[in-house]
Backbone of each chain as ProteinMPNN parsed JSONL, in Angstrom:
{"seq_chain_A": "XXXXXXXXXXXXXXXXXXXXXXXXXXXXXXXXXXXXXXXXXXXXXXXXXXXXXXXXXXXXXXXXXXXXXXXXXXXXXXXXXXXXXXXXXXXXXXXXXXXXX", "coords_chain_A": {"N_chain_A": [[14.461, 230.65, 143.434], [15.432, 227.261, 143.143], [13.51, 224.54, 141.902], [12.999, 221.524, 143.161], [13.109, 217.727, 142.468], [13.429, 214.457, 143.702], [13.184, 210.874, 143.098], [13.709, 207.775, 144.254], [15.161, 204.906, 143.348], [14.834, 201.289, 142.685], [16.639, 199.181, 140.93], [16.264, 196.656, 138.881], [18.346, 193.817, 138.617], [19.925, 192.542, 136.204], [19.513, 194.77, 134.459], [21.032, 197.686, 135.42], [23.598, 198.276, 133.619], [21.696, 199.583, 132.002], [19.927, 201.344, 133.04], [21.592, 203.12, 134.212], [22.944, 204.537, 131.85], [20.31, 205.563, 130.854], [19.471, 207.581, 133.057], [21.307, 209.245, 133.571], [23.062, 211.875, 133.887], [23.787, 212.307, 131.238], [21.934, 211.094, 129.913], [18.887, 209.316, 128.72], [16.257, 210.564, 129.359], [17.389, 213.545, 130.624], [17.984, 214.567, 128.147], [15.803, 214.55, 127.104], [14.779, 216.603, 128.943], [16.273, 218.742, 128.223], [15.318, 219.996, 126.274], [13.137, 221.809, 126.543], [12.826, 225.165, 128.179], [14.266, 226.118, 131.476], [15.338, 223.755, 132.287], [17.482, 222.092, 134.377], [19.694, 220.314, 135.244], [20.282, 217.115, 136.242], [21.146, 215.073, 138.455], [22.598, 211.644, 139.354], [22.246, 209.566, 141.808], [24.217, 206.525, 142.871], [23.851, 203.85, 145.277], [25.977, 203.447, 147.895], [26.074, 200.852, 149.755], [24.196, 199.307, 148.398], [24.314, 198.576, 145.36], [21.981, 198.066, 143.317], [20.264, 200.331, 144.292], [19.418, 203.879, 144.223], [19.565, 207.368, 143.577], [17.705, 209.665, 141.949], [17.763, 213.374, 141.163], [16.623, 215.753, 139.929], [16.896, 219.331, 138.832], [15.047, 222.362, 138.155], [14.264, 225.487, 136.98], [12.169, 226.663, 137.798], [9.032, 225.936, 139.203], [7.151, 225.746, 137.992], [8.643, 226.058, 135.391], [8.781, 223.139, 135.132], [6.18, 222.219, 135.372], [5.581, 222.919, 132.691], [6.665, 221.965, 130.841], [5.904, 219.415, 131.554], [3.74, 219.397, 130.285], [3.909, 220.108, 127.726], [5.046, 217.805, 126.632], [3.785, 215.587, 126.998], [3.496, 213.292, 125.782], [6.008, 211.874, 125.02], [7.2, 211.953, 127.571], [5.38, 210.077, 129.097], [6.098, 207.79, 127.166], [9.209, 207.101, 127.58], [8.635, 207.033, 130.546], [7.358, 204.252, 130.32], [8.901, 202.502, 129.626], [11.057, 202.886, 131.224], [10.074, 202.039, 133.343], [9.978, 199.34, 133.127], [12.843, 198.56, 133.864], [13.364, 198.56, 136.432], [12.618, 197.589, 139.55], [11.268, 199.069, 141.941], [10.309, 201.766, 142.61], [10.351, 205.046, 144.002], [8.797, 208.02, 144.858], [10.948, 210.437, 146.764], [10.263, 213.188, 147.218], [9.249, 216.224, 146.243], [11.017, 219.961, 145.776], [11.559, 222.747, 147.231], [14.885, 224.764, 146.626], [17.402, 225.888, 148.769], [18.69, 229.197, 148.016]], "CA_chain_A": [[14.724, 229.402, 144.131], [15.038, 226.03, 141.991], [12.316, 223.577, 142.169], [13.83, 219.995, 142.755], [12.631, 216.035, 142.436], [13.997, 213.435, 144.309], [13.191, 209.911, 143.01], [14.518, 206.803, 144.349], [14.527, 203.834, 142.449], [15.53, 199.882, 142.99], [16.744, 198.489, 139.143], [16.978, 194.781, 138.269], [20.384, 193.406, 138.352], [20.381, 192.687, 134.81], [19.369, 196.079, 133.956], [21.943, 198.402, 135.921], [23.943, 199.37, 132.945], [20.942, 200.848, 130.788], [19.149, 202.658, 133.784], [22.571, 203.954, 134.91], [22.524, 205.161, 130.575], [19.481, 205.867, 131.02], [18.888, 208.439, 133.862], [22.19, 209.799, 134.885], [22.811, 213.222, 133.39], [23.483, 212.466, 129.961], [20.798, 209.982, 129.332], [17.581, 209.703, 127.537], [15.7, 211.521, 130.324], [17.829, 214.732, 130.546], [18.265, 214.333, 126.629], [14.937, 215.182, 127.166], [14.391, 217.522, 129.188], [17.185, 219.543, 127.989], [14.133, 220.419, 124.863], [12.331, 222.187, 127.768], [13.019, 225.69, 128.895], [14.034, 225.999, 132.843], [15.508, 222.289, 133.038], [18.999, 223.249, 134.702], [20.385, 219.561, 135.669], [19.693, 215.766, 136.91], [22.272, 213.924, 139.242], [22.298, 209.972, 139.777], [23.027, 209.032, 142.914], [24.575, 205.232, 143.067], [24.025, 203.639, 146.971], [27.73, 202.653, 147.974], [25.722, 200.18, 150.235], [23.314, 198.758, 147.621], [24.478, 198.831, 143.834], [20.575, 198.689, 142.838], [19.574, 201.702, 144.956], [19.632, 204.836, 142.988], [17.965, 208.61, 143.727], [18.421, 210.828, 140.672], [17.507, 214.969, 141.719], [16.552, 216.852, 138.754], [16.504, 220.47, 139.116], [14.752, 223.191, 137.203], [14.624, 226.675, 137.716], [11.233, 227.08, 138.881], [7.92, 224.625, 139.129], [5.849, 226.099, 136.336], [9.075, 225.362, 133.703], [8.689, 221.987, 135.064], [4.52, 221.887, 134.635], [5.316, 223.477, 130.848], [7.494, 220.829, 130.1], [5.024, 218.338, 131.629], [2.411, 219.332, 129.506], [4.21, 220.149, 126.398], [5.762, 217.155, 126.101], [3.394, 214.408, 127.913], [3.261, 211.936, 125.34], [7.385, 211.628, 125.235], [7.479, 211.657, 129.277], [4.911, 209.098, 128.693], [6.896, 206.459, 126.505], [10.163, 207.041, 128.198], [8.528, 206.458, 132.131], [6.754, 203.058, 131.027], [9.912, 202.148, 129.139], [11.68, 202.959, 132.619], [9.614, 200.68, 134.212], [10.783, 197.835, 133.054], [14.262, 198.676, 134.073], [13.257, 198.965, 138.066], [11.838, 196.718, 140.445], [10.712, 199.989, 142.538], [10.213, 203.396, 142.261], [9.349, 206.123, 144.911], [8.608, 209.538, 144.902], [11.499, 211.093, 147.613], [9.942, 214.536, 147.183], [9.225, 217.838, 145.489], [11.139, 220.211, 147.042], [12.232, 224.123, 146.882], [16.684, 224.392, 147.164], [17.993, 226.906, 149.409], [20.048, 229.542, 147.941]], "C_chain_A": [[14.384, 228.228, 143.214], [13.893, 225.284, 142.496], [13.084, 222.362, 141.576], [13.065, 218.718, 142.796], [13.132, 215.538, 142.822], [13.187, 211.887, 143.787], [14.165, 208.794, 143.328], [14.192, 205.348, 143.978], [15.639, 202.219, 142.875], [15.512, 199.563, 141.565], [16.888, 197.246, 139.744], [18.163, 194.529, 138.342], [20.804, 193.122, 136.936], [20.16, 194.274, 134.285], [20.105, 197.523, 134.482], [22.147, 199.579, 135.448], [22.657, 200.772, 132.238], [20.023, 201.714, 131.519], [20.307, 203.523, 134.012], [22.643, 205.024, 133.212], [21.463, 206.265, 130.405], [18.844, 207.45, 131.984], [19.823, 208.831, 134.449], [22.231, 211.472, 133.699], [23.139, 213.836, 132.071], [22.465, 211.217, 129.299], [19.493, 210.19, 128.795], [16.988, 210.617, 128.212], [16.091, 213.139, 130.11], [17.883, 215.219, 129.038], [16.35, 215.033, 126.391], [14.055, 216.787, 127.659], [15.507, 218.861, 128.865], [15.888, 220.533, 126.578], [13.737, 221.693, 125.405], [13.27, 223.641, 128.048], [12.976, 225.7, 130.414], [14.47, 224.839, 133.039], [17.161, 223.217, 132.938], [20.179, 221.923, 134.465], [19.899, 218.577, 136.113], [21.43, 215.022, 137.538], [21.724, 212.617, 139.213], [23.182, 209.739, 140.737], [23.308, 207.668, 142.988], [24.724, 204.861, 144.678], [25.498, 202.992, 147.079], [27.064, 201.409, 148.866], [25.013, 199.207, 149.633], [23.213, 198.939, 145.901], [23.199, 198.777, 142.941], [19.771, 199.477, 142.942], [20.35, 202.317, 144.361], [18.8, 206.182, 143.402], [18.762, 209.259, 142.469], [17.232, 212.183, 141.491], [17.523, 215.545, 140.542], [15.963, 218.332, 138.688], [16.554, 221.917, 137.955], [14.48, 224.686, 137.864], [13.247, 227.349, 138.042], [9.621, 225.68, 138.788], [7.021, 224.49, 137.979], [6.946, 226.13, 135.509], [8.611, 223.913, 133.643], [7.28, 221.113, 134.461], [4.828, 222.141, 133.125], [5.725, 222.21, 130.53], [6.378, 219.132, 130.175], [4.236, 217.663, 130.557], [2.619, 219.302, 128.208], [5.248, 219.053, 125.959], [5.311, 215.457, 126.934], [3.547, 213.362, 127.247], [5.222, 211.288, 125.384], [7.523, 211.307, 126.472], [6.88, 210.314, 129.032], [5.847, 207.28, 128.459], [8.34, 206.376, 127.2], [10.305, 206.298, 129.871], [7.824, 204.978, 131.337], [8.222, 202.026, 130.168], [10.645, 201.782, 130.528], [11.586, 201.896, 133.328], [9.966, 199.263, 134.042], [12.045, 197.61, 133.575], [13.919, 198.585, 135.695], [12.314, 198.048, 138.774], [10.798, 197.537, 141.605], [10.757, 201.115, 142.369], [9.122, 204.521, 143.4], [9.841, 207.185, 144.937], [9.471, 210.034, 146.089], [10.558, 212.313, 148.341], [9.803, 215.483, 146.114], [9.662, 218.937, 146.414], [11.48, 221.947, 145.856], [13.698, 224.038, 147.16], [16.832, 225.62, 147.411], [18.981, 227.864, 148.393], [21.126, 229.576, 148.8]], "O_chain_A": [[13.314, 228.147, 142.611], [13.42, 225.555, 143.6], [13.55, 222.101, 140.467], [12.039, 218.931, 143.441], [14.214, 215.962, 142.417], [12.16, 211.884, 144.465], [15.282, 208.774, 142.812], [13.153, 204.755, 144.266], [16.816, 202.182, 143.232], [14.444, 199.651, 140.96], [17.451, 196.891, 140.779], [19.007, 195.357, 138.0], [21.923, 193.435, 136.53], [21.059, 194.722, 133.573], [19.708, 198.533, 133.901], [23.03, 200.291, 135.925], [22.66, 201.992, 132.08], [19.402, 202.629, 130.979], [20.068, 204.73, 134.02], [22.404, 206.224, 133.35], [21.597, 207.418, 129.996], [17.953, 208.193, 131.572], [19.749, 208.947, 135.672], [21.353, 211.845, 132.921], [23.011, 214.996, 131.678], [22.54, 210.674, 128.197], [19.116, 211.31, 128.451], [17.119, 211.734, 127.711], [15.313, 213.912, 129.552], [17.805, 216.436, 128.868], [15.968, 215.857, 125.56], [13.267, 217.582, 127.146], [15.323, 219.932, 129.443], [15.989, 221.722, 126.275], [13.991, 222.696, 124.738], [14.475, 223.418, 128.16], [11.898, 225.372, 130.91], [14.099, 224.46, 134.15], [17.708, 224.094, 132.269], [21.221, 222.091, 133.832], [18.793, 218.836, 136.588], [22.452, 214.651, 136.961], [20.516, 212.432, 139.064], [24.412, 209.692, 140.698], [22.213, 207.22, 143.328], [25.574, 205.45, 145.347], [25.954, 202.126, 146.332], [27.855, 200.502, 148.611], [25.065, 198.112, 150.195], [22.218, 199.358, 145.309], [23.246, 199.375, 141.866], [18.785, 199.645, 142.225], [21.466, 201.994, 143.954], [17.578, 206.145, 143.548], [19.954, 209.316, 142.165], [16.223, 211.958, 142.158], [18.629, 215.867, 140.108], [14.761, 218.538, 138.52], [17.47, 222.365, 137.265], [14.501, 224.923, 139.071], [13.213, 228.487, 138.51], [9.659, 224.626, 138.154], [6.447, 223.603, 137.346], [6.471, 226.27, 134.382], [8.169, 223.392, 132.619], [7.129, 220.143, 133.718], [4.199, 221.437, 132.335], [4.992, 221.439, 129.912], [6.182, 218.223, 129.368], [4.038, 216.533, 130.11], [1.865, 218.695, 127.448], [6.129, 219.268, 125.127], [6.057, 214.549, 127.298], [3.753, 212.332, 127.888], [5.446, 210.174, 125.858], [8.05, 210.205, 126.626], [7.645, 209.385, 128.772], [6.066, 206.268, 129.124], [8.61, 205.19, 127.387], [11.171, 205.582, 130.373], [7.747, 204.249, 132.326], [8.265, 200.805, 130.325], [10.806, 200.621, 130.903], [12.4, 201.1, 133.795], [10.165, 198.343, 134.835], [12.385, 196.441, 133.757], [15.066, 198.513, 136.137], [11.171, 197.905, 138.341], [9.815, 196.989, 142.102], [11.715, 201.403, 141.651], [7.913, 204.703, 143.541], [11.041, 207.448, 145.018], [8.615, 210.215, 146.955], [10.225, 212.409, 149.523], [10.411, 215.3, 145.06], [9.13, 219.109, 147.51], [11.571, 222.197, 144.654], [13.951, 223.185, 148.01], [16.531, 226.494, 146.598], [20.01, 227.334, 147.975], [22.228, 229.946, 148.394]]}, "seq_chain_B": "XXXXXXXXXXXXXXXXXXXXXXXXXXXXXXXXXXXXXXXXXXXXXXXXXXXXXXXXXXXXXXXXXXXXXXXXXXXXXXXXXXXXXXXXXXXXXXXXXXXXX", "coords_chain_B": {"N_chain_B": [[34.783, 210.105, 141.312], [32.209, 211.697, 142.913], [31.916, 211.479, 145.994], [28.484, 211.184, 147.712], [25.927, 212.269, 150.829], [22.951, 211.979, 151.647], [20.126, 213.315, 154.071], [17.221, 213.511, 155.629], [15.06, 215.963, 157.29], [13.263, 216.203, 159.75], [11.385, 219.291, 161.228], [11.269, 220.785, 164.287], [8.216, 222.798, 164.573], [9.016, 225.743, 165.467], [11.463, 226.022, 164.965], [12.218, 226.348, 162.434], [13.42, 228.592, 160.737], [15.837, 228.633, 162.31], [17.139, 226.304, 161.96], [17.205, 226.149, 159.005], [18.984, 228.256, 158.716], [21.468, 227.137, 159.578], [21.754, 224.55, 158.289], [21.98, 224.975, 155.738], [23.495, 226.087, 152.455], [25.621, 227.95, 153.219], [25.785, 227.339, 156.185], [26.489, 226.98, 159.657], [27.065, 223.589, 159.61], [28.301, 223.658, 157.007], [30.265, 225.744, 157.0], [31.973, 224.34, 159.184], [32.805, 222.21, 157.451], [34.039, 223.486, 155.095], [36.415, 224.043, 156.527], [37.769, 221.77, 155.701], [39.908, 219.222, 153.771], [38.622, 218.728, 150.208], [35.825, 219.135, 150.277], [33.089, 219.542, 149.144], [30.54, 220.946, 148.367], [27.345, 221.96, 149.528], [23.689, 221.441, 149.737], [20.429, 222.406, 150.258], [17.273, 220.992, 150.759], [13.388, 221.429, 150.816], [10.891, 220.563, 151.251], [8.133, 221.222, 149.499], [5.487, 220.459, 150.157], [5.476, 219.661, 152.55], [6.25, 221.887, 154.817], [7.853, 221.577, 157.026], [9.37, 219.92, 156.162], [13.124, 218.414, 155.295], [15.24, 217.616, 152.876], [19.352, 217.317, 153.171], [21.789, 217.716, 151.298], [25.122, 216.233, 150.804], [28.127, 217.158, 149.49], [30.935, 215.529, 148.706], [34.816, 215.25, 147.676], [35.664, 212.9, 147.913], [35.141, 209.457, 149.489], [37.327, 209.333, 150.895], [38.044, 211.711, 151.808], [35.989, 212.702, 153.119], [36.037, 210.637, 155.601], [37.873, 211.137, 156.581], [38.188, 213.744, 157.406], [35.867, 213.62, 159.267], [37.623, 211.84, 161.3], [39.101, 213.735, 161.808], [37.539, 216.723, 162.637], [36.331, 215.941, 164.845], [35.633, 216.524, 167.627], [33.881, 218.691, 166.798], [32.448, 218.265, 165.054], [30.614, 216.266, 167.106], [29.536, 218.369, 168.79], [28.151, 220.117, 167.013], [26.241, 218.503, 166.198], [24.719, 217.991, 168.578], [23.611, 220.118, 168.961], [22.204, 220.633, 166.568], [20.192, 218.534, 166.828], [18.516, 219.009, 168.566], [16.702, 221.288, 167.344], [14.806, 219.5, 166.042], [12.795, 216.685, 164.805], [12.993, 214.376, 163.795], [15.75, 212.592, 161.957], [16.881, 211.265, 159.499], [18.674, 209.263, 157.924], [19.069, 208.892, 154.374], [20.863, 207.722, 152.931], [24.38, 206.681, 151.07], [26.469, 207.957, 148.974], [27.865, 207.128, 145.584], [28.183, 210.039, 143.046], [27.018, 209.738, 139.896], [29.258, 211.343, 137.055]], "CA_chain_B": [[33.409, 210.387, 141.208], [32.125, 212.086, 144.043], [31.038, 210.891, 147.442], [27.252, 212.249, 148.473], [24.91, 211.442, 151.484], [21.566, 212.474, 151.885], [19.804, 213.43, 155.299], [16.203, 213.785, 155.871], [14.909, 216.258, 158.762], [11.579, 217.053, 160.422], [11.96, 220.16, 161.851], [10.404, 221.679, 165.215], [7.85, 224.29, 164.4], [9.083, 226.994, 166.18], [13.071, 225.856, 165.04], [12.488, 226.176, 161.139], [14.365, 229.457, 160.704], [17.297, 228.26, 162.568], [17.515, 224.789, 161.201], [17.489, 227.148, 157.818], [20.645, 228.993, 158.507], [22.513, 226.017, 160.305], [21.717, 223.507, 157.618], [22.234, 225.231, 154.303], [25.113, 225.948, 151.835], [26.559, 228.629, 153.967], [25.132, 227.697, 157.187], [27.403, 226.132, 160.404], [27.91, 222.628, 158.883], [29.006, 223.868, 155.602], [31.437, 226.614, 157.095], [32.913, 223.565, 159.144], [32.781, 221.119, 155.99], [34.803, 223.949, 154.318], [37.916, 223.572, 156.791], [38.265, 220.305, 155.225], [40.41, 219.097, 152.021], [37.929, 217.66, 149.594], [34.051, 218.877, 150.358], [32.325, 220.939, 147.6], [29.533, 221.781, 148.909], [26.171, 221.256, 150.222], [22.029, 221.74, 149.378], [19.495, 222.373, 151.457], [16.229, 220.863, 149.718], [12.787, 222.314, 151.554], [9.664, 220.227, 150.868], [6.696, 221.79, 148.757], [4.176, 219.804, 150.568], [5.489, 219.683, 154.012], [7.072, 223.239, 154.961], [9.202, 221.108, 158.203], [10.656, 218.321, 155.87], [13.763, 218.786, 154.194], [16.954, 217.274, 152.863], [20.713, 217.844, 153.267], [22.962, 216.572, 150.086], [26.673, 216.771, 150.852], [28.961, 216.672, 148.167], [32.713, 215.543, 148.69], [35.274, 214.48, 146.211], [35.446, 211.222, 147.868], [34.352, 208.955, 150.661], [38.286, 208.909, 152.273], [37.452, 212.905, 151.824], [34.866, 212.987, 154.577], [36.285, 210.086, 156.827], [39.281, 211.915, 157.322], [37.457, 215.162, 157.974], [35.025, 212.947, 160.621], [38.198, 212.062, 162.431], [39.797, 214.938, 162.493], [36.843, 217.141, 163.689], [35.129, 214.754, 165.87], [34.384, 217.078, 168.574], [33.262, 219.984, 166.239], [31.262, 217.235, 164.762], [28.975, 216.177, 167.742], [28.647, 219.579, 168.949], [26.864, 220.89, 166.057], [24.876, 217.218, 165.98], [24.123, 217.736, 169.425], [22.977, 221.115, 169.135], [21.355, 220.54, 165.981], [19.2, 217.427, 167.148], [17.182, 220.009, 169.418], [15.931, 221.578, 166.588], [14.366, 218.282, 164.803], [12.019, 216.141, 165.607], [12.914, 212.803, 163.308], [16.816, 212.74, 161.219], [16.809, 209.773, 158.702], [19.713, 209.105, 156.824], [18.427, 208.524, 153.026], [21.812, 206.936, 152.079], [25.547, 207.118, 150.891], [26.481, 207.589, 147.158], [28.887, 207.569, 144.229], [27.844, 210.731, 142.0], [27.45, 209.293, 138.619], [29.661, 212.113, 136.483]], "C_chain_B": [[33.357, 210.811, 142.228], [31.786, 211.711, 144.982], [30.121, 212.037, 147.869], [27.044, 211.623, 149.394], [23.903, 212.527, 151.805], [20.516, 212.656, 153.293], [18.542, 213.547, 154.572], [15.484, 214.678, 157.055], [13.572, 216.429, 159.091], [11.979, 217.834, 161.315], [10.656, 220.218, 162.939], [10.01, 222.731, 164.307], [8.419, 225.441, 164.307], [10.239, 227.5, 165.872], [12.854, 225.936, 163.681], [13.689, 227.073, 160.657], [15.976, 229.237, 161.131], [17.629, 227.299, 162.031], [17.987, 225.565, 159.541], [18.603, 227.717, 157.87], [21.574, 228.356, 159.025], [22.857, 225.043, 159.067], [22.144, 223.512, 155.564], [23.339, 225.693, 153.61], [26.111, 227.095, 152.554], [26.197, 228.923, 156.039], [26.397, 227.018, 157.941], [28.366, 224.694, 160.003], [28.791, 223.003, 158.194], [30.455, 224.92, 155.809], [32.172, 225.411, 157.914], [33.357, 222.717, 158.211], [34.01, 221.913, 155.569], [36.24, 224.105, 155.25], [38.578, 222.519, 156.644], [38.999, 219.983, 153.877], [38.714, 218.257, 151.104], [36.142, 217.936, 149.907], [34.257, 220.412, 149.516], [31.417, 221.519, 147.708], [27.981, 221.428, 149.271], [24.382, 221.558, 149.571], [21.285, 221.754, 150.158], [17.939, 222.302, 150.561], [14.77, 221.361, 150.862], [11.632, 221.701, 150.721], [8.365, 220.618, 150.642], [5.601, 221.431, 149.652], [4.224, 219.758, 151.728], [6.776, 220.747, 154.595], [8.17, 222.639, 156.687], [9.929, 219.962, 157.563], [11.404, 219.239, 155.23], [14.807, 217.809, 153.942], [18.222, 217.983, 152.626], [21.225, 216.828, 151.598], [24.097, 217.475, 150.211], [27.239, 215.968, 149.77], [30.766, 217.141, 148.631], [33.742, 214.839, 147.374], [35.573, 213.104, 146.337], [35.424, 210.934, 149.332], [35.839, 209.184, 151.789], [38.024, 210.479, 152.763], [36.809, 213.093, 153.51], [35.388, 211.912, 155.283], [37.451, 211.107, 157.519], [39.088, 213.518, 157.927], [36.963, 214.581, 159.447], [35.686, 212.355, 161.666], [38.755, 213.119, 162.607], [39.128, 216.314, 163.168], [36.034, 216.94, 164.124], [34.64, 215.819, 166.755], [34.233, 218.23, 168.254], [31.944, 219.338, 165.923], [30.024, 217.023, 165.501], [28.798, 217.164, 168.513], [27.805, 219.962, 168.346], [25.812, 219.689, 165.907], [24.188, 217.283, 166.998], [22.95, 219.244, 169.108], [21.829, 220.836, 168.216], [19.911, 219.475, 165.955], [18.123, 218.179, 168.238], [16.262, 220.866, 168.588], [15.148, 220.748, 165.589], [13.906, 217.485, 165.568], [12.455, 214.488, 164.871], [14.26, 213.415, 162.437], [16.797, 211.285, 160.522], [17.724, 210.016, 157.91], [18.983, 208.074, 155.394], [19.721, 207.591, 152.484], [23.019, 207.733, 151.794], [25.419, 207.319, 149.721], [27.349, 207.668, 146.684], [28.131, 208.727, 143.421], [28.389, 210.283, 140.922], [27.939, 210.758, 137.697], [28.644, 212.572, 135.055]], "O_chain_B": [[34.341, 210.55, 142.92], [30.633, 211.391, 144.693], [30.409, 213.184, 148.212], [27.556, 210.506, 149.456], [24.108, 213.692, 152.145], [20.02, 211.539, 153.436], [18.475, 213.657, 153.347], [15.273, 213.939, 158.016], [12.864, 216.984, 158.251], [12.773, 217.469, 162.182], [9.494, 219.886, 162.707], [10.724, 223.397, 163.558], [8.403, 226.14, 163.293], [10.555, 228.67, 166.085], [13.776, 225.198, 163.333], [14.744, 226.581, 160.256], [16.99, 229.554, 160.509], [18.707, 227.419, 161.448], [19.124, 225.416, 159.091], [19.297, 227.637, 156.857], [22.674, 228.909, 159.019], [24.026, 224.748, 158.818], [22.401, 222.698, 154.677], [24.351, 225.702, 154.311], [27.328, 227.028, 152.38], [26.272, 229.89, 156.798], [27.292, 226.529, 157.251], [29.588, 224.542, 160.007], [29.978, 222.842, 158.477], [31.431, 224.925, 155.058], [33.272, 225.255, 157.384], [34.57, 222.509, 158.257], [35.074, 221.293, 155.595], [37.244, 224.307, 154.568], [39.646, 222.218, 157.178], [38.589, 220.571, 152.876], [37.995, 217.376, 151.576], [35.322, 217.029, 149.768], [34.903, 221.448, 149.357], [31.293, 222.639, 147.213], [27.7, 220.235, 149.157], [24.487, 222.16, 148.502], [21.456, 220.909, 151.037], [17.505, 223.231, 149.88], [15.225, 221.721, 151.947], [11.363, 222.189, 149.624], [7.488, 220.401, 151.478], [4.751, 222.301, 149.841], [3.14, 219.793, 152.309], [7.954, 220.423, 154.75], [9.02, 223.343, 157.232], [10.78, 219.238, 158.081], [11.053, 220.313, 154.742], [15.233, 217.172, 154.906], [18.272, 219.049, 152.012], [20.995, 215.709, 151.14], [24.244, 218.674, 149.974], [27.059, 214.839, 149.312], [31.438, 218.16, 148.787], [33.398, 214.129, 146.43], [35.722, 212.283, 145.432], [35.606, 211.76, 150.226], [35.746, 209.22, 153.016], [37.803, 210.651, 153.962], [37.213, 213.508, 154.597], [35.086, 212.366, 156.387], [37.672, 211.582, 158.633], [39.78, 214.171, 158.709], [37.458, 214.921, 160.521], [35.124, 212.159, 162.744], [38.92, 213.479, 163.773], [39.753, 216.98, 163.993], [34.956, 217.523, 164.005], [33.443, 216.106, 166.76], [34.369, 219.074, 169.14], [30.806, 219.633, 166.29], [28.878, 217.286, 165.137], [27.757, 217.043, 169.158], [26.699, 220.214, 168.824], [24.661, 219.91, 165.532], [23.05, 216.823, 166.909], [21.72, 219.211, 169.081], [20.682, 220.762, 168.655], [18.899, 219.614, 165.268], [17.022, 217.723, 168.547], [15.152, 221.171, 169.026], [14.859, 221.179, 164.473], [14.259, 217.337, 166.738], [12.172, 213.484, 165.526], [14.146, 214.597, 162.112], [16.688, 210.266, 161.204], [17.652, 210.983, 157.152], [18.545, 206.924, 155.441], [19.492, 206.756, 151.609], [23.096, 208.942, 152.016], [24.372, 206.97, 149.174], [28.1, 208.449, 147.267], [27.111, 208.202, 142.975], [29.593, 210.247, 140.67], [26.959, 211.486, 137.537], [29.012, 213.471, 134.299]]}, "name": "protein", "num_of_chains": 2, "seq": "XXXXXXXXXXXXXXXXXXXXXXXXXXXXXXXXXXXXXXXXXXXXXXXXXXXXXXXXXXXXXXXXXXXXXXXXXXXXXXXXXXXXXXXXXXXXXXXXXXXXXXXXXXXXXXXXXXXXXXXXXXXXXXXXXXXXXXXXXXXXXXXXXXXXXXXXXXXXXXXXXXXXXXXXXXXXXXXXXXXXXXXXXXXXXXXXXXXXXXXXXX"}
């Protein structure tokens, strides 16, 4: 059973393009975790209601690739999330979840 | 690009199991979804931390996709909403989306 993330995030209005760059499923993020055994995939969801609302779902194929990757690669996660931050006016945790087969 | 939307459920206790085979990629929805042109398929996400949350993510190939499904089986539609609202204690719609490709 995969082990998934849900983040949903509010960007800046100037900053759109380079989070949408940024965190859709060829962007720096996945670019990353692609390094990582067990990373499978990341979606970006765009709100059709709110062009700054955003959830991206990144799903790996179990929770402990996701801890390896955590750990073996904290200082990169690191510089990439406070980088992020600048790009987003909000940022919340959806979930951690298990996906049905 | 694709048209998603995202549900949220809190399940009854006692209703997890069924909400489980109603709600997931080959559960009731998803076998009506699939008499439709245009839906791809569905997820059933299952929260680590709280064993009654979960989310739905439907995936169609576009938003006229699912209207035209939602009139044409309206009253398949709120049967299974009615039924399924007895097994759930809170339904929150998380949002519409564009899937960024």
């Amino acid at each position: 059973m995969a082990y998934t993330y849900v983040w949903e995030y509010l960007v800046a209005p100037d900053k759109v393009g380079l989070f949408q760059r940024g965190y859709g499923p060829s962007g720096e993020w996945a670019e990353l975790f692609r390094r990582a055994p067990g990373y499978l995939r990341t979606e970006l969801h765009r709100d059709l209601s709110n062009p700054l609302r955003f959830l991206t779902v990144d799903y790996w194929q179990s929770r402990g690739d996701w801890e390896a990757f955590r750990a073996r690669f904290s200082s990169e996660f690191e510089e990439l999330d406070a980088r992020g931050e600048k790009l987003t006016t909000r940022e919340t945790e959806i979930g951690r979840f298990e996906l049905a087969e």
